[in-house]
N, C-alpha and C positions, 0 to 999 in steps of 0.2 A: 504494500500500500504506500501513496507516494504521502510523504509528509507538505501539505497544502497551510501556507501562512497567509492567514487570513487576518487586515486588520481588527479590531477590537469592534466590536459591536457599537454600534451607534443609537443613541436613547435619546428621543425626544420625549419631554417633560412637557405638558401643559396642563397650568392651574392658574388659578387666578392668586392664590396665595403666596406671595411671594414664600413664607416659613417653607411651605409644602417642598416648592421647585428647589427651593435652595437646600434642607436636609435630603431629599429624593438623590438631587446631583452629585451628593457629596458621597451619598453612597456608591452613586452608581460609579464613582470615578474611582472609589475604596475597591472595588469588587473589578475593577481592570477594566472598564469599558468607558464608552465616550459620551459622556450626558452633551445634547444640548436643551435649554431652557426657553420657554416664553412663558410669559403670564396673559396671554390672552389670544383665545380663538385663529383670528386671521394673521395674526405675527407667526401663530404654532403654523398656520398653513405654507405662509410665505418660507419659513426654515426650514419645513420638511419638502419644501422645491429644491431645495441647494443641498441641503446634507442627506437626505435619501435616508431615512433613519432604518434600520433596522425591526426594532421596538419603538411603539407610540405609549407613551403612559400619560391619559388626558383624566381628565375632570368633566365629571357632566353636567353642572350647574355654572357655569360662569358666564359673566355679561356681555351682550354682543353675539356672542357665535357659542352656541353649549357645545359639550366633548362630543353629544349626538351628531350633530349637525358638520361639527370637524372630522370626525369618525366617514360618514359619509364622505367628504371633500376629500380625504383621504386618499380615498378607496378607489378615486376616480381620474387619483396622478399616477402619470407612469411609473414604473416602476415601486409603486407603495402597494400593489393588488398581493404581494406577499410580506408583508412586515407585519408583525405581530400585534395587535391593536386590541390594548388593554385598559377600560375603562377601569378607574379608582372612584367609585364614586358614596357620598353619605346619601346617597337616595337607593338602596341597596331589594324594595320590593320588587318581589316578583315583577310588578310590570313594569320597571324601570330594568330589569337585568331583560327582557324581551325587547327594550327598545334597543337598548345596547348593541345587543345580536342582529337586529333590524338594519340596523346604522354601520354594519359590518366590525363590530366588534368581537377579537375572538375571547377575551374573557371579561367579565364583570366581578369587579372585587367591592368589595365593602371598605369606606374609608373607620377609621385610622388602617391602611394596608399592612400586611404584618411583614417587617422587614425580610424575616427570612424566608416567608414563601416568596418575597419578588427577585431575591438574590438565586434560589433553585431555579424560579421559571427564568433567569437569563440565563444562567448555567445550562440550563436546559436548553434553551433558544440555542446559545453557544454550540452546542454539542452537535444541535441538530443541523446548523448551517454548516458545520465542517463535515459533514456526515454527506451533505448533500452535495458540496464542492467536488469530494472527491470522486462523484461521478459526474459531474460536468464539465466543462468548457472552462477551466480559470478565467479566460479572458472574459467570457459572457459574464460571470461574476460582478468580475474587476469592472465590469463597463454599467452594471447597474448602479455600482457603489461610486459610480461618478469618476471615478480613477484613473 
């Protein structure tokens, strides 16, 4: 099996709480991967055109553009129709984890998130995009990742 070096995973953070994005980021950079940050809707859309995230970790209540409605907008830029798109949200019923899933999100978590289920699911993420490299195309990779 060929040993495939893959940058560090890319995390886009959107919340409107600044505390949130900023302990989220610190984590996510403690745990070996590359947070980027917005506190709001359309800024979270404009940055995941330029850094191609990986991981999306949005918020579903914030002003202007909710995580749903980013969730979709998402879903509908090239190259984001596989990034893993996980809503955090304190709106945690049942039919707020259906709109989620509607809005192309693949999981719904309940806010406060518990750090270490988010640190296994990139771990995991991680695992699985090397897992998937290694039968494809590097270059095709390399060329979604902007690179």
């Amino acid at each position: 099996m060929t040993d495939v070096s893959l940058p560090p995973l890319s995390v886009l953070i959107v919340d409107d709480c600044l505390d949130t994005t900023a302990s989220l980021a610190i984590l996510v950079r403690t745990w070996g991967y590359l947070p980027h940050v917005a506190n709001e809707g359309p800024v979270g859309l404009d940055l995941a055109e330029t850094v191609h995230p990986d991981v999306v970790f949005l918020d579903g209540a914030m002003p202007g553009m909710s995580g749903w409605e980013l969730a979709r907008r998402l879903r509908r830029l090239p190259g984001l129709q596989g990034a893993l798109v996980v809503m955090i949200s304190g709106y945690a019923a049942a039919d707020e984890q259906r709109c989620s899933f509607e809005a192309g999100c693949d999981l719904h978590l309940p806010k406060p998130a518990d750090p270490e289920q988010l640190r296994l699911l990139l771990a995991r993420e991680n695992e699985v995009r090397r897992h998937v490299s290694t039968r494809t195309d590097p270059s095709a990779h390399h060329a979604r990742h902007g690179g």
